[in-house]
C-alpha positions as MATLAB code, in Angstrom:
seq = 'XXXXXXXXXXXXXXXXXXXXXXXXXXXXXXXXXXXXXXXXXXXXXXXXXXXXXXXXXXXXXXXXXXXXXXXXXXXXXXXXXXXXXXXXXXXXXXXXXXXXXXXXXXXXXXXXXXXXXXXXXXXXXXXXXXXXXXXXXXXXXXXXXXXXXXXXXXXXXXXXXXXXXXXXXXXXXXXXXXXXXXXXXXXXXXXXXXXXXXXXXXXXXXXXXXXXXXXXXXXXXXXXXXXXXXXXXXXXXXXXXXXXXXXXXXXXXXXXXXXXXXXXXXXXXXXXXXXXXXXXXXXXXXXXXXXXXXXXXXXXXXXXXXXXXXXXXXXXXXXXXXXXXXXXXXXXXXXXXXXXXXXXXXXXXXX';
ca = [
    -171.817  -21.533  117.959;
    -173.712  -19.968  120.430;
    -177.595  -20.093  119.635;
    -179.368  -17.084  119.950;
    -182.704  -16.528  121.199;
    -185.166  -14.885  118.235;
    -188.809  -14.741  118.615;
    -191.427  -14.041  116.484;
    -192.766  -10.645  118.151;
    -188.653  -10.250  116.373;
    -190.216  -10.960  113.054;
    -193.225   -8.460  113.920;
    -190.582   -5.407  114.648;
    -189.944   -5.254  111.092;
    -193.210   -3.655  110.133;
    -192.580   -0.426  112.728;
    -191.637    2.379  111.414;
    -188.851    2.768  114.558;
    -187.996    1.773  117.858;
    -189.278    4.165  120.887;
    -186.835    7.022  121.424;
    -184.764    6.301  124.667;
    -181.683    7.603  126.354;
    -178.298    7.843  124.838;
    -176.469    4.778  126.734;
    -178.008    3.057  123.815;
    -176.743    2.762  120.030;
    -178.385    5.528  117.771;
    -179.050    4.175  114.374;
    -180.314    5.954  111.499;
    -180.792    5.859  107.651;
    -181.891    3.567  104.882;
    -186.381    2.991  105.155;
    -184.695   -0.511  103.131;
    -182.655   -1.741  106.139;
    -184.708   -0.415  108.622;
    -187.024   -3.855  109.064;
    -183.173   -5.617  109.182;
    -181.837   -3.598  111.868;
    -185.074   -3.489  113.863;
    -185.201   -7.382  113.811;
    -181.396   -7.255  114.891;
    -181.952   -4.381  117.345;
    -184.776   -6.406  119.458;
    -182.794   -9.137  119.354;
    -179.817   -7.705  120.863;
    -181.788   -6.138  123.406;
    -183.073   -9.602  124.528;
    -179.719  -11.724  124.464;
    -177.056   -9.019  125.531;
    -176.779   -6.756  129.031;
    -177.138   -3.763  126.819;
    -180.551   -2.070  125.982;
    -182.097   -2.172  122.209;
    -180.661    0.374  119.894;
    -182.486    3.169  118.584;
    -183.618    2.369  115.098;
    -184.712    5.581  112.834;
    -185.576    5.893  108.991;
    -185.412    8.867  106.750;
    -182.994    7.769  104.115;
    -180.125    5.896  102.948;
    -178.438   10.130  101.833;
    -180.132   11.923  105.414;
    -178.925    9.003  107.444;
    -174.837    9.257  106.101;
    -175.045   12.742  106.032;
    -175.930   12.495  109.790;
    -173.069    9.891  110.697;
    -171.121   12.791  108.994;
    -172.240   15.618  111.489;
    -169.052   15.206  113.812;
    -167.823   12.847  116.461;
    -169.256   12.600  119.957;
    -172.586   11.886  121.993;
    -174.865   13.959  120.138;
    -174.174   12.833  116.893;
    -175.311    9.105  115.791;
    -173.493    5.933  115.789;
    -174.719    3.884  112.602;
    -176.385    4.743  109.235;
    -178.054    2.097  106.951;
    -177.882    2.515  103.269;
    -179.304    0.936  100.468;
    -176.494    2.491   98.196;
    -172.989    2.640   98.812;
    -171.351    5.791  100.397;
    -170.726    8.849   98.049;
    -167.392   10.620   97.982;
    -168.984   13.404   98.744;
    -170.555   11.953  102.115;
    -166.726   10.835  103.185;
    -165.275   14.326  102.337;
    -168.199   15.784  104.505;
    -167.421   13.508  106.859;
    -163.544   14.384  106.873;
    -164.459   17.848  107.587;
    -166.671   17.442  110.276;
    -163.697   14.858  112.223;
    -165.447   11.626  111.527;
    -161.855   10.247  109.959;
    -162.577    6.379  110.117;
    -165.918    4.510  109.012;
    -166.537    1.120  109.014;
    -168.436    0.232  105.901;
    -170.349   -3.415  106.499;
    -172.356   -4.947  103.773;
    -174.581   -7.504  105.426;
    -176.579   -8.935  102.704;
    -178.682   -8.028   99.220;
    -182.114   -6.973   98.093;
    -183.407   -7.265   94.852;
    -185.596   -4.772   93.565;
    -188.648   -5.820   92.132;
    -191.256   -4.325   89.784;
    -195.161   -4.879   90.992;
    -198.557   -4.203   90.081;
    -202.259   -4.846   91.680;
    -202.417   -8.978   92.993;
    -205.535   -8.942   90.462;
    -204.431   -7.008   87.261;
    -202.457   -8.955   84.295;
    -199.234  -10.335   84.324;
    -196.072   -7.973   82.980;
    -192.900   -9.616   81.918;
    -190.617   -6.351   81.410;
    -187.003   -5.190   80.381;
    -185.320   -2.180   81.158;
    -186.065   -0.976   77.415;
    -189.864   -1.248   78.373;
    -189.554    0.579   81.701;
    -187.889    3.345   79.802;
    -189.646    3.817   77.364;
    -192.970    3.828   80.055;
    -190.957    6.809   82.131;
    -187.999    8.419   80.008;
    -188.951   11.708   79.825;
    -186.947   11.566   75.873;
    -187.333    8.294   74.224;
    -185.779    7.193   70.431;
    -188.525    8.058   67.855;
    -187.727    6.971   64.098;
    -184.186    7.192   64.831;
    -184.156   11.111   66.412;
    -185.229   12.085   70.145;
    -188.776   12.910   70.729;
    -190.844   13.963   73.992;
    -192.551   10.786   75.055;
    -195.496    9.869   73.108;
    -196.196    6.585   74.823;
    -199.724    6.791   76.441;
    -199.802    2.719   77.011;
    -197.278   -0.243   77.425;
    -198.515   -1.849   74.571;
    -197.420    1.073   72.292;
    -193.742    0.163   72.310;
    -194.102   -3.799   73.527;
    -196.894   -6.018   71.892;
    -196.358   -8.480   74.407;
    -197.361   -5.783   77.327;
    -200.860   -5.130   78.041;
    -202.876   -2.361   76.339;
    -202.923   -0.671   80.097;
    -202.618    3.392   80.679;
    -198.850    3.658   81.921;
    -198.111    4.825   85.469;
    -194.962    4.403   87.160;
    -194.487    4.773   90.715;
    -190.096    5.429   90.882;
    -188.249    5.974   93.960;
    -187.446    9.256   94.447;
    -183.841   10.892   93.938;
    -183.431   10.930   97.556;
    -185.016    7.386   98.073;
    -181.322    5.013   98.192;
    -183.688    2.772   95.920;
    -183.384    5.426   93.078;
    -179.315    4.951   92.272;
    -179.622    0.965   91.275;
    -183.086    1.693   89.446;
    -180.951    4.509   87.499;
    -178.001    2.248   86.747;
    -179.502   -0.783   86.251;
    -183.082   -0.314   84.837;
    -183.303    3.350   83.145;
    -179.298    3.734   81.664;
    -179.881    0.586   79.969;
    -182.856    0.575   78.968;
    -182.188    3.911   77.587;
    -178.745    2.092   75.742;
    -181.139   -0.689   74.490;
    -183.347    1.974   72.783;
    -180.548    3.654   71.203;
    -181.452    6.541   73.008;
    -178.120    6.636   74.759;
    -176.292    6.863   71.463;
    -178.555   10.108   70.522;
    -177.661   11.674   73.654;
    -174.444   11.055   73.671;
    -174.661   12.772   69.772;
    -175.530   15.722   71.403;
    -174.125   15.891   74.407;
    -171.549   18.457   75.399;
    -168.027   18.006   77.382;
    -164.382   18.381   77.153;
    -163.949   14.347   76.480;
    -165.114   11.298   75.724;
    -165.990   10.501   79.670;
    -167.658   13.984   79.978;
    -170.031   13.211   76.987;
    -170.556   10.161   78.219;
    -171.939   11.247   81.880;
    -173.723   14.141   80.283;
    -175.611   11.396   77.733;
    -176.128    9.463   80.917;
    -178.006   12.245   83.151;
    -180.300   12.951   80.030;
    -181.282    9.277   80.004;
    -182.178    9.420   83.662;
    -184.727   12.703   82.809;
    -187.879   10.875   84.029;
    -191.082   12.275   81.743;
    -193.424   14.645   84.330;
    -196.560   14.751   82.430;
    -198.445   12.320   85.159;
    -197.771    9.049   84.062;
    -194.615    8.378   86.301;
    -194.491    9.779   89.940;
    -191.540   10.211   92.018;
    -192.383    8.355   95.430;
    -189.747   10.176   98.315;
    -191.293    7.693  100.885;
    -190.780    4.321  102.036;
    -192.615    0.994  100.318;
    -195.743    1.254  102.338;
    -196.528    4.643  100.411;
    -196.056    3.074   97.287;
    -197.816    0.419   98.350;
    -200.831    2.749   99.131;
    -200.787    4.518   95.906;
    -201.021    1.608   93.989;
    -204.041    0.826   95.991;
    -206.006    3.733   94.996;
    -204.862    3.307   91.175;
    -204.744   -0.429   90.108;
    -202.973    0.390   87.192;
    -200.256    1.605   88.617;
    -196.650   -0.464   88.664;
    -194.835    0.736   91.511;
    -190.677   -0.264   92.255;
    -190.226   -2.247   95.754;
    -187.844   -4.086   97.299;
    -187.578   -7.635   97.195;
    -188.399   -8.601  101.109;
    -191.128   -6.075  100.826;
    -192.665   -7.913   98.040;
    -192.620  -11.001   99.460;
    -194.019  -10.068  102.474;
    -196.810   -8.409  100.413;
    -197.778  -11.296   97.838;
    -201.802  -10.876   99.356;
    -201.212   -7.342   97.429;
    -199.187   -7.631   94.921;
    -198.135   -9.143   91.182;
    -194.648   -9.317   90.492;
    -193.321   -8.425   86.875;
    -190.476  -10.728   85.644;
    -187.279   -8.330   84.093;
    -185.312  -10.076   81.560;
    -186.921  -13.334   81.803;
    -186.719  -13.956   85.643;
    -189.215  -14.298   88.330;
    -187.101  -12.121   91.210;
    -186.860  -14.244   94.259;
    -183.620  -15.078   96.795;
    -182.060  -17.934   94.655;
    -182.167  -15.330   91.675;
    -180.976  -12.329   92.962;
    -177.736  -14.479   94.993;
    -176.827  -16.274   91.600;
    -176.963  -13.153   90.059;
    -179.687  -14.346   87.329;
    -182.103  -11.600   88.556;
    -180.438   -8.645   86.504;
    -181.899   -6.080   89.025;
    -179.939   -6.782   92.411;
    -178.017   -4.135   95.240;
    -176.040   -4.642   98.164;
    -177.252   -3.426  101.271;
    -174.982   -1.586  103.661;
    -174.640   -0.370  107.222;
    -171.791    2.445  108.194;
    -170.164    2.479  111.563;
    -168.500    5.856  113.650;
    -164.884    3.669  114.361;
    -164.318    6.785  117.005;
    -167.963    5.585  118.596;
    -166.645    1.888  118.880;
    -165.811    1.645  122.899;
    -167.131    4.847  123.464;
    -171.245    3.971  122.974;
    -172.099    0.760  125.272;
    -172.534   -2.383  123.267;
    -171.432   -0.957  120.005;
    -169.105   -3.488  118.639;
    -171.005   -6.288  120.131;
    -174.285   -4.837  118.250;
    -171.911   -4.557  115.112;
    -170.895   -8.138  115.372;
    -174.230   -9.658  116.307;
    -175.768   -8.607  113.213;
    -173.411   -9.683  110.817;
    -173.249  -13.146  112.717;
    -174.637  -16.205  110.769;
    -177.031  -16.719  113.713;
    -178.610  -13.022  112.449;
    -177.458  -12.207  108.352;
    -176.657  -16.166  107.877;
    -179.092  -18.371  104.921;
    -181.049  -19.957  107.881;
    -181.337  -16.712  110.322;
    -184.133  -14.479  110.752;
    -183.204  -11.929  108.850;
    -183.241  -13.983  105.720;
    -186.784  -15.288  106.732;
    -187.746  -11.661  106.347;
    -186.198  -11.382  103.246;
    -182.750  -10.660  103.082;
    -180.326  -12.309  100.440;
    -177.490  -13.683  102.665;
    -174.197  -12.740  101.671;
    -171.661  -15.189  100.035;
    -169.056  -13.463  101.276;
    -170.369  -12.728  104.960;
    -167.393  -14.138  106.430;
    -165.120  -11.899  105.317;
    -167.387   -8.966  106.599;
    -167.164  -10.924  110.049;
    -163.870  -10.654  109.870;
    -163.264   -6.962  109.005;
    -165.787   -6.038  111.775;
    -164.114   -8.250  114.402;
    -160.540   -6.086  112.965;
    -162.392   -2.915  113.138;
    -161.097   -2.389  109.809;
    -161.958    1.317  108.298;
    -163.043    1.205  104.921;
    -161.042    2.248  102.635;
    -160.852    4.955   99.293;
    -163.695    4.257   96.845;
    -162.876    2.051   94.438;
];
């Protein structure tokens, strides 16, 4: 296998917000604040091991970034988004109308996310019933709905410190926010029996209706101060946990551990989040991580496929390669990505 050369000014790209803007003979890569330390890493690389320049790496968002791939076909639109959540329907039908008929969806890898507090405050071992009762903005209350009362974590949870709640939550445009929805706040509202009191009242024409209705009132986060919606990247969370120590803010895994100076890490369900956890699955609170490719860009843009391949090579996404230094859960499955990227396979209808 040929051994690529990865140094650790590499390793030190993944704390810039972007690459410089340059001209467009070079990749243009947008999306996910999440992947953006991966594809950086991966884009310097590249630039020092292949006869093509370093791709343009840009944040903004896991929704922004596919809803630029989805602009149209040509020059002036860009090549790649990263996503921390899968593709919507809605993001291939925009992308249907604008000409973009093929994408390439690649999952490279996982993330866990992790719940953290202030290096120096207590420990919290948490469930998703604790974090929504702490942010729901309508919790279970003697067995009816109620605005919620809950002023500390040790109102609901004996076990939890007697600590003033405050929540720092992705926001609904962070790609974060759709696995802390799903996974955290939907059932810890179900755990509550909140779910079943909402789905009591809930309106719809069937069962499935109801349902999704019950749903979207469980993921009505309370607006009275003690949970904030964070719209930017880690290192803003980061910073308003600073200024408010007892604050727990939501973070990515590889941003955790590359903060552990800073920050305590809560356990959910039981388990201390780490790399083992979140690829055996015991870490309850786990997401794939995604890149989507133009297929009508793919020997069109110079180095395109090669960049493509390059990162999902074991030498880059692989257990032992940088990107899982930084932080990155290696795929069990990469091979089979490899192999779909070296076919140029589209992806296919949403499952």
């Amino acid at each position: 296998m040929k051994s690529f050369h990865v140094t650790a000014s590499v390793l030190a790209f993944a704390a810039a917000s972007a690459l410089p803007a340059m001209a467009r003979d070079q990749i243009q890569i947008t999306g996910s604040s999440t992947v953006l330390p991966y594809a950086t890493i991966v884009a310097e690389a590249f630039g020092e091991n292949f006869d093509f320049p370093s791709p343009v790496v840009e944040g903004g968002g896991s929704g922004a970034g596919r809803k630029k791939l989805c602009e149209g076909v040509g020059t002036t639109t860009v090549d790649i988004a990263n996503s921390s959540s899968r593709i919507a329907q809605s993001d291939i039908d925009l992308c249907a109308a604008n000409g973009v008929a093929e994408i390439m969806e690649v999952r490279f890898g996982y993330d866990g996310i992790v719940f953290a507090s202030d290096v120096n405050g207590p420990e919290f071992a948490l469930n998703p019933a604790d974090l929504f009762n702490a942010v729901a903005e309508t919790v279970a209350k003697d067995g009816a709905l109620a605005a919620n009362p809950h002023r500390q974590w040790a109102e609901f949870n004996a076990d939890l410190p007697a600590q003033d709640i405050l929540v720092l939550s992705p926001g609904t445009k962070h790609g974060t926010r759709e696995v802390y929805d799903q996974k955290v706040i939907i059932e810890g509202c179900k755990a509550t029996g909140a779910f079943d009191l909402h789905l009591a009242a809930a309106e719809g024409a069937d069962e499935k209706e109801k349902a999704g209705n019950a749903e979207k009132a469980c993921m009505k986060l309370r607006t009275d101060g003690r949970n904030v919606d964070i719209d930017g990247d880690y290192t803003e969370t980061l910073a308003r946990l600073d200024t408010n120590k007892n604050a727990i803010g939501v973070f990515g895994l590889s941003f955790y551990q590359n903060n552990t100076d800073k920050l305590r890490v809560a356990t959910m369900g039981g388990v201390v989040p780490s790399a083992e956890t979140v690829a055996s699955g015991e870490y309850p609170v786990s997401r794939p991580l995604y890149f989507y490719v133009k297929k009508a860009h793919l020997g069109v843009i110079p180095g395109l496929k090669e960049y493509v391949e390059f990162f999902v090579s074991d030498d880059m996404a692989g257990p032992d390669g940088p990107l899982a230094e930084y932080g990155l859960v290696s795929d069990p499955e990469l091979a089979a990505t490899q192999a779909a990227v070296a076919a140029e396979t589209p992806m296919g209808p949403l499952n």
